[in-house]
C-alpha positions as CSV (number, residue, x, y, z in Angstrom):
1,X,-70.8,29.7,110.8
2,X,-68.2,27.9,109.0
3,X,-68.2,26.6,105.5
4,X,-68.3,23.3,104.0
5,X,-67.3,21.5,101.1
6,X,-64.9,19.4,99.2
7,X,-61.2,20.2,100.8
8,X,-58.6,21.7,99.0
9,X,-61.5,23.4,96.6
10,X,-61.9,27.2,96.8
11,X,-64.2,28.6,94.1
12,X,-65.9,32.1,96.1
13,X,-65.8,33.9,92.6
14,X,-68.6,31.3,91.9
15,X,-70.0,31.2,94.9
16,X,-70.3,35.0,95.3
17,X,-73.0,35.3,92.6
18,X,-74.3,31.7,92.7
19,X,-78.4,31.2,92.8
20,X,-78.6,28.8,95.4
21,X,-77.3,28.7,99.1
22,X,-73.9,28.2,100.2
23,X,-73.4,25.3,102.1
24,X,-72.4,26.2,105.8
25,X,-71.9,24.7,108.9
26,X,-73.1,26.2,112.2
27,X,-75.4,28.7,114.9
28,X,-78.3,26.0,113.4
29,X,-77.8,27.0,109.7
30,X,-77.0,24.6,106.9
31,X,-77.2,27.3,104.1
32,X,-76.2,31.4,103.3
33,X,-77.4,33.0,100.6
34,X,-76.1,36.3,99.0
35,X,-78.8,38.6,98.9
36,X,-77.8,40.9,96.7
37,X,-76.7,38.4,93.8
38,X,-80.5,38.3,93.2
39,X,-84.0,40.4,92.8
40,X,-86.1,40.2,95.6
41,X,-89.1,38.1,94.0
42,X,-86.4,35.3,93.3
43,X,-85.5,35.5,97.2
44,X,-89.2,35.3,97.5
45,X,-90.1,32.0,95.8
46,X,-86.8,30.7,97.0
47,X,-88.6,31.0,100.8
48,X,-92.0,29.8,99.4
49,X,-90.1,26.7,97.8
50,X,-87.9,25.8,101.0
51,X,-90.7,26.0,103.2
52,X,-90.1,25.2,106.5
53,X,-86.2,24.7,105.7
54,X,-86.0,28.9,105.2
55,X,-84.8,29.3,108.6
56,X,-82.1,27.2,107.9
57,X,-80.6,29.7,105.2
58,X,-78.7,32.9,106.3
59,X,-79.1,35.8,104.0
60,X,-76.3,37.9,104.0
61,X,-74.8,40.5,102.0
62,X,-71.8,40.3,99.2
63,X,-69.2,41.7,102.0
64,X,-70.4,39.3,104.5
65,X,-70.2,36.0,102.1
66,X,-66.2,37.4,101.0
67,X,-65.4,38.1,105.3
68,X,-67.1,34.2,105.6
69,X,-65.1,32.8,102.7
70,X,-61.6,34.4,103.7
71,X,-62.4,33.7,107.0
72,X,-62.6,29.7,106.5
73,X,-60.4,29.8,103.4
74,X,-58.6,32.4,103.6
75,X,-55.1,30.3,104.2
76,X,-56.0,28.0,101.0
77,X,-56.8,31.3,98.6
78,X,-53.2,32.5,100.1
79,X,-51.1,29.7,99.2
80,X,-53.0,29.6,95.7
81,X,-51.9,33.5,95.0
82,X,-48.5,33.0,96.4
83,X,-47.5,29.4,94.5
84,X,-49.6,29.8,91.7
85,X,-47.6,31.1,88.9
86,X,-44.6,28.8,90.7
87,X,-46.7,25.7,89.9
88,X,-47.7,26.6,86.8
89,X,-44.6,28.2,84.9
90,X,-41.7,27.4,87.2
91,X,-39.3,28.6,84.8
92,X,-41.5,32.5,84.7
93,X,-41.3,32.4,88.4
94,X,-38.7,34.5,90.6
95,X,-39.8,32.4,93.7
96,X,-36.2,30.4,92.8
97,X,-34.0,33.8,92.3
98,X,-31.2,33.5,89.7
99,X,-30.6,30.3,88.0
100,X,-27.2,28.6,89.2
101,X,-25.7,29.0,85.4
102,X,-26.1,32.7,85.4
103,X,-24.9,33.1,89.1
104,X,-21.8,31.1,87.8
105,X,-21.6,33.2,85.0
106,X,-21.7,36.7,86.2
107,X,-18.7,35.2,89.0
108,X,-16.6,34.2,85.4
109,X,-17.5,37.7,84.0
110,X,-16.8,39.5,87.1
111,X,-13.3,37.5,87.8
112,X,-13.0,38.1,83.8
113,X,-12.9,41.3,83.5
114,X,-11.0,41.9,87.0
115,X,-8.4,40.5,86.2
116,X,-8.0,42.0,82.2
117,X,-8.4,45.1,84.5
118,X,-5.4,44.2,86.6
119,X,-3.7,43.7,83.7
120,X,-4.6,46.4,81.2
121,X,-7.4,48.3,82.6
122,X,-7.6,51.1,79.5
123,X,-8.0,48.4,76.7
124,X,-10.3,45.9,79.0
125,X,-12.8,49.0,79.5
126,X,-11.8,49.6,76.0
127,X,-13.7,46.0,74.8
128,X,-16.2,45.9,77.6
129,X,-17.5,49.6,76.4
130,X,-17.9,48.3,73.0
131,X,-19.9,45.1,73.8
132,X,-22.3,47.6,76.2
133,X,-22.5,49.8,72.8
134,X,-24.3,46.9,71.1
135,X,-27.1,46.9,74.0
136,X,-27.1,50.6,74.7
137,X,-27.8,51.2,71.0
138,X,-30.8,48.7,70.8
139,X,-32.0,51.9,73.1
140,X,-30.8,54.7,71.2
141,X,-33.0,53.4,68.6
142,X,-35.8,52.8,70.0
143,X,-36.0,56.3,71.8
144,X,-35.2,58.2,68.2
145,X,-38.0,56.2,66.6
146,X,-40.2,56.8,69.6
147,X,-39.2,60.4,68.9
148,X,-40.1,60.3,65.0
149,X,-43.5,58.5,65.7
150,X,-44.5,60.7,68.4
151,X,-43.9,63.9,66.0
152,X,-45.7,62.5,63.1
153,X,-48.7,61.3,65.1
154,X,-48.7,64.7,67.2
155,X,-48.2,67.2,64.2
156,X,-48.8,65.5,61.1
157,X,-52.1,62.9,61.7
158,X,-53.3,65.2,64.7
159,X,-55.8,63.5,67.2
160,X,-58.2,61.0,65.6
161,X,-61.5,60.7,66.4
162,X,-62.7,57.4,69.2
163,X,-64.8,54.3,68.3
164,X,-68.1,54.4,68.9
165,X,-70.0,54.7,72.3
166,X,-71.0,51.2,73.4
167,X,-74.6,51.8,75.4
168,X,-74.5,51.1,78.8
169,X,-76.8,48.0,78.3
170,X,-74.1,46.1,76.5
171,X,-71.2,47.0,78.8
172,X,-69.3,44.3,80.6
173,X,-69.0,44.0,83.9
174,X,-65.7,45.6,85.3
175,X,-63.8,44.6,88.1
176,X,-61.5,47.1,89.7
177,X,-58.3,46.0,91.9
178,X,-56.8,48.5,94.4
179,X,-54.2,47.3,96.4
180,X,-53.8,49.4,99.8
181,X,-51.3,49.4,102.8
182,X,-51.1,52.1,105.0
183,X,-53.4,54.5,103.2
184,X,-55.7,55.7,105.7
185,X,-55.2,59.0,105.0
186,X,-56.0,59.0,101.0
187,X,-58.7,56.6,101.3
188,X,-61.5,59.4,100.8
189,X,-59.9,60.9,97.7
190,X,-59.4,57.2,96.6
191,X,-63.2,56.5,96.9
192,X,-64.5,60.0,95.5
193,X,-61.9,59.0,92.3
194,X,-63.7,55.8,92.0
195,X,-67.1,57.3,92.6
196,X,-66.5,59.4,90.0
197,X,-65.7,57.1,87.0
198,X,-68.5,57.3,84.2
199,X,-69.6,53.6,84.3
200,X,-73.0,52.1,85.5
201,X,-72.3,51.1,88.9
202,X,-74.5,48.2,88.7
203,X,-71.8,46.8,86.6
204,X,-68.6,48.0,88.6
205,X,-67.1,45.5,91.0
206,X,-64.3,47.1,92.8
207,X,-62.5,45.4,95.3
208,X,-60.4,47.4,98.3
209,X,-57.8,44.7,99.0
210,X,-55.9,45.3,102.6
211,X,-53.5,43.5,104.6
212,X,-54.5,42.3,107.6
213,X,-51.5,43.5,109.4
214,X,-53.2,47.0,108.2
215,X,-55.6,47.4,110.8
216,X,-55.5,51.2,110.4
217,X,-56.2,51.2,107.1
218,X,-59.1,48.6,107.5
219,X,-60.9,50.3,110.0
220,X,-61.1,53.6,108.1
221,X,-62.2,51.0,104.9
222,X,-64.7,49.6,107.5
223,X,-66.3,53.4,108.9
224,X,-66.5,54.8,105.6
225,X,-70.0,54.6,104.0
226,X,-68.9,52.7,100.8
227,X,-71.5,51.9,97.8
228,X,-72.2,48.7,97.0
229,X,-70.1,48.1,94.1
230,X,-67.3,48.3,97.0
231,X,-65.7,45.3,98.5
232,X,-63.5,45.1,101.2
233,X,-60.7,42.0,101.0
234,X,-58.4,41.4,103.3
235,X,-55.4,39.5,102.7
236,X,-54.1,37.3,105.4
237,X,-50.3,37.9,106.8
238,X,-47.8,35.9,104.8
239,X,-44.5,36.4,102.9
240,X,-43.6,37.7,100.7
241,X,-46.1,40.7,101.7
242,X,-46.2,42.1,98.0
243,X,-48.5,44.0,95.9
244,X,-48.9,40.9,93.7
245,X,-49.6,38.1,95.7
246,X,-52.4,40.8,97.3
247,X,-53.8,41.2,93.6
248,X,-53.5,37.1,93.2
249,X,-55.8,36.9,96.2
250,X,-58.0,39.6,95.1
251,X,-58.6,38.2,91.9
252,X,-59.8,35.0,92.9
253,X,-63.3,37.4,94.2
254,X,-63.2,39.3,91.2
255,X,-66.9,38.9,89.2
256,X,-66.2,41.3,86.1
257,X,-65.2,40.1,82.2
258,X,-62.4,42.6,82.5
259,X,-59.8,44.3,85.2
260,X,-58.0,47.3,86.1
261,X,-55.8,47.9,89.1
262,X,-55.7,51.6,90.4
263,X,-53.2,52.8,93.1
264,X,-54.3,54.8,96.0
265,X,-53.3,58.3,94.9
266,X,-54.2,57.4,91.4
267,X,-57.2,59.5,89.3
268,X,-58.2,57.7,86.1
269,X,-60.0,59.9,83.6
270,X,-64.0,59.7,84.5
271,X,-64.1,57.7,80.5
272,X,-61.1,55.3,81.0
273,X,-63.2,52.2,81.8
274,X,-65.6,53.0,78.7
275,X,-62.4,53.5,76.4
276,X,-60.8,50.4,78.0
277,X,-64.1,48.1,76.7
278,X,-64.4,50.0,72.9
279,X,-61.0,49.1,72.6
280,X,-60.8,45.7,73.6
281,X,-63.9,45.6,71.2
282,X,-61.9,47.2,67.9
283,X,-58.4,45.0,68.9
284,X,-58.0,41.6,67.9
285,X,-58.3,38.8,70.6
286,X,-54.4,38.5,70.6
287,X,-54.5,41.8,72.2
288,X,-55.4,41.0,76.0
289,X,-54.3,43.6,77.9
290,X,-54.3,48.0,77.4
291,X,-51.9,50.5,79.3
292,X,-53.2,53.6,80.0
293,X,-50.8,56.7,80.1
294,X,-49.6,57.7,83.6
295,X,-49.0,61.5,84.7
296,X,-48.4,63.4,87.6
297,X,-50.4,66.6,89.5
298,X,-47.3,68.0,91.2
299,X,-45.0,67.9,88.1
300,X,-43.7,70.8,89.1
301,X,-43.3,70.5,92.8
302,X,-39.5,70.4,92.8
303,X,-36.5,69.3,91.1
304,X,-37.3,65.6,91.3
305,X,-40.4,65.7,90.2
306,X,-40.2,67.7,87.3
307,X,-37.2,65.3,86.1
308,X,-39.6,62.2,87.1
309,X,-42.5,64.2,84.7
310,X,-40.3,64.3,81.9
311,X,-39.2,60.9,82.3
312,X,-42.7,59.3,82.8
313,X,-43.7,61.8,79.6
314,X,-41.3,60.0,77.4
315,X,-42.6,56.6,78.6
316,X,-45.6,57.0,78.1
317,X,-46.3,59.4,75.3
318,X,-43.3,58.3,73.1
319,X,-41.5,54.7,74.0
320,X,-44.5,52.4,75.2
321,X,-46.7,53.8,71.5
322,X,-43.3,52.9,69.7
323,X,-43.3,49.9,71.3
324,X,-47.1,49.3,70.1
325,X,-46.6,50.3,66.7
326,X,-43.9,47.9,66.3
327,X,-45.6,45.2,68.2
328,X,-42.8,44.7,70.2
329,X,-43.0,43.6,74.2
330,X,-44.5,46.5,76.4
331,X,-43.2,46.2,79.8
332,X,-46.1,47.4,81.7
333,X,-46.4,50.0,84.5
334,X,-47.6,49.3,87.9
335,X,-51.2,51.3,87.1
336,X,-54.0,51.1,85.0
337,X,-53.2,48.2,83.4
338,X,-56.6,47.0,81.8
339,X,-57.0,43.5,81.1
340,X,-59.3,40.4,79.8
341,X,-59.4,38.7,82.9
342,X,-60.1,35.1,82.0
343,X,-56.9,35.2,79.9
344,X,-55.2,37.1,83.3
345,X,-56.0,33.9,85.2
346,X,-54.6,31.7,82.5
347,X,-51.5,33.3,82.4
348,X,-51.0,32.7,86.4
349,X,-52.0,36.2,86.6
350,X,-48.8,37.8,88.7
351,X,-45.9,37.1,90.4
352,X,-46.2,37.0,93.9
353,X,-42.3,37.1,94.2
354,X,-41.5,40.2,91.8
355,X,-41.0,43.4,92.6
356,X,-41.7,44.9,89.6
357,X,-44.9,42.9,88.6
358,X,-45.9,44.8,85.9
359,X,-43.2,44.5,83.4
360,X,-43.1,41.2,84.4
361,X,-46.4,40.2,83.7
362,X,-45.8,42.0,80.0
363,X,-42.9,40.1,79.2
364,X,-45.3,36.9,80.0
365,X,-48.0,38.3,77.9
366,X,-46.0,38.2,75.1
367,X,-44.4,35.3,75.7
368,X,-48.0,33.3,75.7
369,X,-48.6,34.7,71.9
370,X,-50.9,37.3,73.0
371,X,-49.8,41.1,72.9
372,X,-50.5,44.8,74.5
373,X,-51.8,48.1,73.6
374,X,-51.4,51.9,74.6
375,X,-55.3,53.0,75.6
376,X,-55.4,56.9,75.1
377,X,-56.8,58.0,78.4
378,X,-54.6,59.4,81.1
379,X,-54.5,58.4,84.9
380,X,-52.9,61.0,87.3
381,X,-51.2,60.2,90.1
382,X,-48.6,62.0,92.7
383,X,-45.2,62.2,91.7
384,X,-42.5,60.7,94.6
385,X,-40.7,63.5,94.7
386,X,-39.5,63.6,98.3
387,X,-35.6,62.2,98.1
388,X,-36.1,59.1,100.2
389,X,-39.5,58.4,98.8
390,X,-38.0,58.3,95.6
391,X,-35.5,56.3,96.3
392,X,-37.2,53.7,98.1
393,X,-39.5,53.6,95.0
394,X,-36.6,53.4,92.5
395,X,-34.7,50.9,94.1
396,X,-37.4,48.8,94.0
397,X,-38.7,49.1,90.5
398,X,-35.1,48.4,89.4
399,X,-34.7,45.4,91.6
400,X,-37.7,44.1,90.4
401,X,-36.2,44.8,86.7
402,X,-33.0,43.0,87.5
403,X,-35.5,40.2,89.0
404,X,-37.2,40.1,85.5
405,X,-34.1,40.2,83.3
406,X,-32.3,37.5,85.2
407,X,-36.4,35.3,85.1
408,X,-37.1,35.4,81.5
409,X,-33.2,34.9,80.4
410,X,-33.1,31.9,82.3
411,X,-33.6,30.1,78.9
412,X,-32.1,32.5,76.1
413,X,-33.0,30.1,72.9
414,X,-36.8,29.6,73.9
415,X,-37.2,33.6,74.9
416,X,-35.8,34.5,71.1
417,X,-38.2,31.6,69.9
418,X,-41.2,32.9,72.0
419,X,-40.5,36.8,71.3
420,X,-39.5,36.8,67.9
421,X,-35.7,38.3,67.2
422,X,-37.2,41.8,67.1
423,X,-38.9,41.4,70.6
424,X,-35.8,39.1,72.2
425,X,-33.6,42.4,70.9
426,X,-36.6,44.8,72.2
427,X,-36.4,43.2,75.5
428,X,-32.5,43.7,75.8
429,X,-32.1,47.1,74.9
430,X,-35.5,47.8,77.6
431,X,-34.2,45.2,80.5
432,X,-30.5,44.5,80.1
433,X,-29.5,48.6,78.6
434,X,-31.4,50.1,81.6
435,X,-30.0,47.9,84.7
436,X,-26.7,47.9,83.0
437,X,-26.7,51.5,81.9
438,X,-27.8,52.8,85.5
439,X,-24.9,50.9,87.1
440,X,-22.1,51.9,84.6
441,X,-23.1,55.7,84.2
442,X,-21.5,56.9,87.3
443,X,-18.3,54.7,85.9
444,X,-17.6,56.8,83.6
445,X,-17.0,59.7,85.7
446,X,-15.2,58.0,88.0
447,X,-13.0,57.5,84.7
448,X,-13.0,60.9,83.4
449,X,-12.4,62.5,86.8
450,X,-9.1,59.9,87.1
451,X,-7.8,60.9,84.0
452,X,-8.1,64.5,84.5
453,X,-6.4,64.5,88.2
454,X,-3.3,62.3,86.3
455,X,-3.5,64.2,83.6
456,X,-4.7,61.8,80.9
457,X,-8.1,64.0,80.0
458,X,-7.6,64.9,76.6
459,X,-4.0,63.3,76.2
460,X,-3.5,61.8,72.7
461,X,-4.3,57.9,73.2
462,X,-0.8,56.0,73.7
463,X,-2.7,52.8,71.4
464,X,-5.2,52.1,69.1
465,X,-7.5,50.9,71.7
466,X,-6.7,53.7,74.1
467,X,-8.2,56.1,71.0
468,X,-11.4,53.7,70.5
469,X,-11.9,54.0,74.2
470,X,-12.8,57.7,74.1
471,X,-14.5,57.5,70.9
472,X,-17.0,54.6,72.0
473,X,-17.0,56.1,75.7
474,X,-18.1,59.3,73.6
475,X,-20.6,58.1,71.4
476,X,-22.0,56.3,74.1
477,X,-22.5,59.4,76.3
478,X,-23.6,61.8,73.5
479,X,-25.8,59.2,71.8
480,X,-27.7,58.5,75.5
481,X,-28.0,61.9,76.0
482,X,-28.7,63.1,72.8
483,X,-31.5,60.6,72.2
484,X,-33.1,61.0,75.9
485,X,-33.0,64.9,75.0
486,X,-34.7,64.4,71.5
487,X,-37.1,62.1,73.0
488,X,-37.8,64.3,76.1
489,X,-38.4,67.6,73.8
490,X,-40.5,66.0,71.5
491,X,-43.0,64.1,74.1
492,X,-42.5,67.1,76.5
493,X,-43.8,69.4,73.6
494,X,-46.8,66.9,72.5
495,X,-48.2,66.7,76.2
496,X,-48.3,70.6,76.5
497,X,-45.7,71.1,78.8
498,X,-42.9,72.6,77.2
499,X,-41.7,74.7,80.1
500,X,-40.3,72.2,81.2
501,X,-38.5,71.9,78.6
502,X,-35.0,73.9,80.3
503,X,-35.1,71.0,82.8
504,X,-34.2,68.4,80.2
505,X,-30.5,69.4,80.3
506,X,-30.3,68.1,83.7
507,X,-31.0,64.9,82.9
508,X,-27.8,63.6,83.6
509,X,-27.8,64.6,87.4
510,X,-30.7,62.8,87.4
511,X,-29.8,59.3,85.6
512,X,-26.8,59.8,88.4
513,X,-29.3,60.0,91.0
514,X,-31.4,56.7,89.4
515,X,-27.4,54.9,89.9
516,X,-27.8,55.5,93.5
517,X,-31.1,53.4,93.6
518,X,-29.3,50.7,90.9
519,X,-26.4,49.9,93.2
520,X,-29.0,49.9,96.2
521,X,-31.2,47.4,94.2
522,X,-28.2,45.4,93.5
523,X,-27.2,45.0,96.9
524,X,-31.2,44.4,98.3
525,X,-31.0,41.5,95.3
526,X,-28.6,39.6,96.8
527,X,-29.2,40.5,100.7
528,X,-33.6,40.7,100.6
529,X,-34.9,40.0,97.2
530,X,-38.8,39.9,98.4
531,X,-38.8,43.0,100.3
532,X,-41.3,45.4,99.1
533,X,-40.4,49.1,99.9
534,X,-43.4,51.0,100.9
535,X,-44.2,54.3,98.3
536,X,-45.7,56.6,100.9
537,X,-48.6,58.5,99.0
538,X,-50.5,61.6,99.7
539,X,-47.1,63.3,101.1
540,X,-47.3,66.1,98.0
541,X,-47.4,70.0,99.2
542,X,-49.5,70.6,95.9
543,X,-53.0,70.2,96.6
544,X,-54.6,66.8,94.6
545,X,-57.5,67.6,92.4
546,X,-60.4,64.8,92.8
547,X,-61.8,63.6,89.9
């Protein structure tokens, strides 16, 4: 059968849980209807009322109408999630890479600096330290107020109690996107996860979106007895191969009035969907989109994962809340992002051509006048805590960071106007301080271990500047560090897992290790900016628990 209509046009979201035949073409039949869009008296005086004509109409089922769709427009709905965002908000797009003016001006900085260097390298590090200072203390901020929120909501207000249950009559329906490759292995725990969320399936529409260079993966999809609310999508080969432009195709099958996107190795709380919908009910309209938290099951596998724990702890439990409070910008993480999904689709929904989609697509939000909220329900996932795993993983998030910076700065004046002065400044000290700070850390080192080998380590400064050099060098370090460390102690503490508390005083080993991944994402900017580095899941030596 193939289908038929106006070219160009590619509506299946409509056509999934439309009332009438589809047109088709083919094997005698002019019509296929989607059986399970409808009772079975409506299919009944549908027959009686064709007559004759009944033979003419296919019935199929909800997986066979999306295989028909992609199969005869699948290349359209791939160019649509690809270009999408590109057509609509060129300027929001990293399909063109770094604007010209900011490659040219980076050269100037670069040669700029270099050559101060060449010339006076003490007092040019001297001035370049202090202008960093300005940035990195936007983030020293915002981590001691994260700190001081955190503490008064933990010990002073204590847990509030939730909004009222909304009965399962008047929930909405609730599309879920999980975006798949090369996860044969964890499907099962993936779909006993799902299974296992406390939401009336006849209102669940999750969608299992696969490449189709995947065949492993879609043939354990394929042999699995999957309920109904399951969907199988599979995306069509075609660059970039990202988890965004998978999503972008997704979307376009997605029947709920809200979405989520899961990762495989991710376990939502059974209630996250039913929070999600009471607290899109409390929120004003302006707020579109919810963040759950994010923890890990093997947070104390190893070294790496225990740093990554109390890193993600801080995130989640004191900065992104801060951030909230202060209705400033959330850059979003890649999981259990909750969403209205008719505004999704009006902002372009992602960006097939960032890495880091998420905090893209949070930037945008707030850009468009609406804004984001912390929900307070936790999804568990597996720490990467193997070391090339974690790089991989890192170097990506970070290039998809520098991707975002260099995007929304493209036009400075019209960011400040769109943010506000608080959010512009919010968004510097989150984007610029962290893809700055990552490459310079090591730097300093470098610097300290010169000095000491030619003997300047703790030699009284031969000039003014030589003395503010050490004392911005050393406010930057302590203030970075002393801030992370209140931060960390404070969320560590209010999540109930203060033995790992000790670990926190290896942070720095760590944020040397997060360096390694910045100068990697720096050079994969320049050399493969698309490239999507595969996070291997389901790799942990600490048994998963399934929801």
């Amino acid at each position: 059968m193939r289908l038929t209509g106006a070219a160009g046009r590619v509506p299946p979201r409509h056509w999934l849980e439309a009332r009438a035949p589809l047109p088709v073409r083919g094997e005698g039949v002019s019509g296929a209807l989607n059986v399970e869009a409808m009772p079975a008296h409506v299919i009944d005086s549908l027959a009686h009322a064709l007559g004759k004509r009944r033979a003419q109409v296919a019935l199929l089922t909800r997986q066979n109408l999306i295989d028909l769709i992609i199969r005869h427009r699948g290349q359209a709905l791939l160019r649509a999630a690809t270009w999408r965002l590109r057509r609509l908000r060129p300027d929001q797009s990293a399909a063109d890479g770094v604007a010209l003016w900011q490659m040219l001006c980076l050269l100037a900085f670069t040669g700029l600096v270099t050559g101060a260097a060449l010339i006076s390298f003490r007092d040019t590090m001297t001035l370049l330290s202090a202008a960093l200072s300005l940035v990195f203390l936007v983030t020293v901020l915002l981590r001691l107020i994260a700190a001081v929120q955190l503490a008064g909501r933990t010990w002073l207000l204590g847990r509030r109690p939730g909004p009222p249950s909304i009965a399962d009559a008047d929930l909405p329906r609730y599309t879920i996107l999980v975006p798949l490759f090369r996860e044969a292995d964890v499907l099962p725990q993936l779909v006993a996860n799902l299974r296992a969320l406390d939401y009336p399936a006849t209102k669940l529409d999750i969608k299992l979106i696969l490449e189709s260079v995947d065949k492993e993966t879609i043939a354990a999809a394929r042999a699995m007895d999957l309920p109904g609310t399951f969907d199988i999508i599979v995306v069509p080969d075609g660059r970039p191969r990202t988890k965004p432009k998978a999503c972008n195709f997704a979307l376009e099958f997605a029947t709920g009035d809200f979405a989520v996107i899961y990762d495989a190795e991710d376990r939502p709380e059974p209630d996250q969907l039913r929070k999600a919908v009471e607290a899109f009910a409390q929120a004003p309209t302006e707020v579109v989109c919810l963040q759950a938290k994010l923890n890990f099951d093997n947070a104390t596998e190893n070294w790496l994962a225990k740093q990554f724990t109390i890193e993600y702890t801080s995130l989640f439990w004191g900065i992104l809340p801060a951030l909230d409070m202060l209705r400033l910008p959330i850059p979003l993480g890649g999981t259990s992002n909750h969403f209205r999904i008719e505004v999704l689709r009006e902002l372009g929904a992602w960006d097939a051509f960032n890495v880091t989609e998420d905090a893209d697509l949070g930037m945008r939000i707030y850009r468009a006048g609406y804004r984001c909220k912390v929900l307070d329900s936790t999804t568990w996932e597996e720490a990467a805590c193997q070391p090339g795993n974690w790089l991989r993983q890192r170097t990506r998030w970070l290039k998809g960071w520098m991707q975002t910076y260099a995007v929304h700065m493209r036009q400075p004046e019209r960011l400040r106007a769109e943010l506000g002065l608080g959010g512009f400044w919010a968004f510097q000290g989150l984007f610029a301080a962290v893809v700055i700070s990552t490459l310079a850390h090591p730097l300093f080192y470098i610097l300290l271990a010169y000095d000491s080998v030619h003997g300047g380590f703790m030699r009284q400064a031969e000039s003014v500047l030589g003395l503010h050099f050490w004392a911005i060098a050393t406010f930057n370090l302590i203030a970075g560090y002393g801030a992370a460390i209140v931060l960390g102690v404070v969320s560590l503490r209010a999540r109930g897992v203060a033995n790992l508390l000790p670990q926190i005083l290896l942070i720095p080993v760590y944020w040397l290790c997060i360096s390694v991944a910045a100068y990697r994402a720096l050079y994969q900017l320049v050399a493969d900016p698309f490239y999507w580095e595969k996070t291997q899941h389901g790799v942990s030596n600490v048994p998963r628990k399934t929801a």
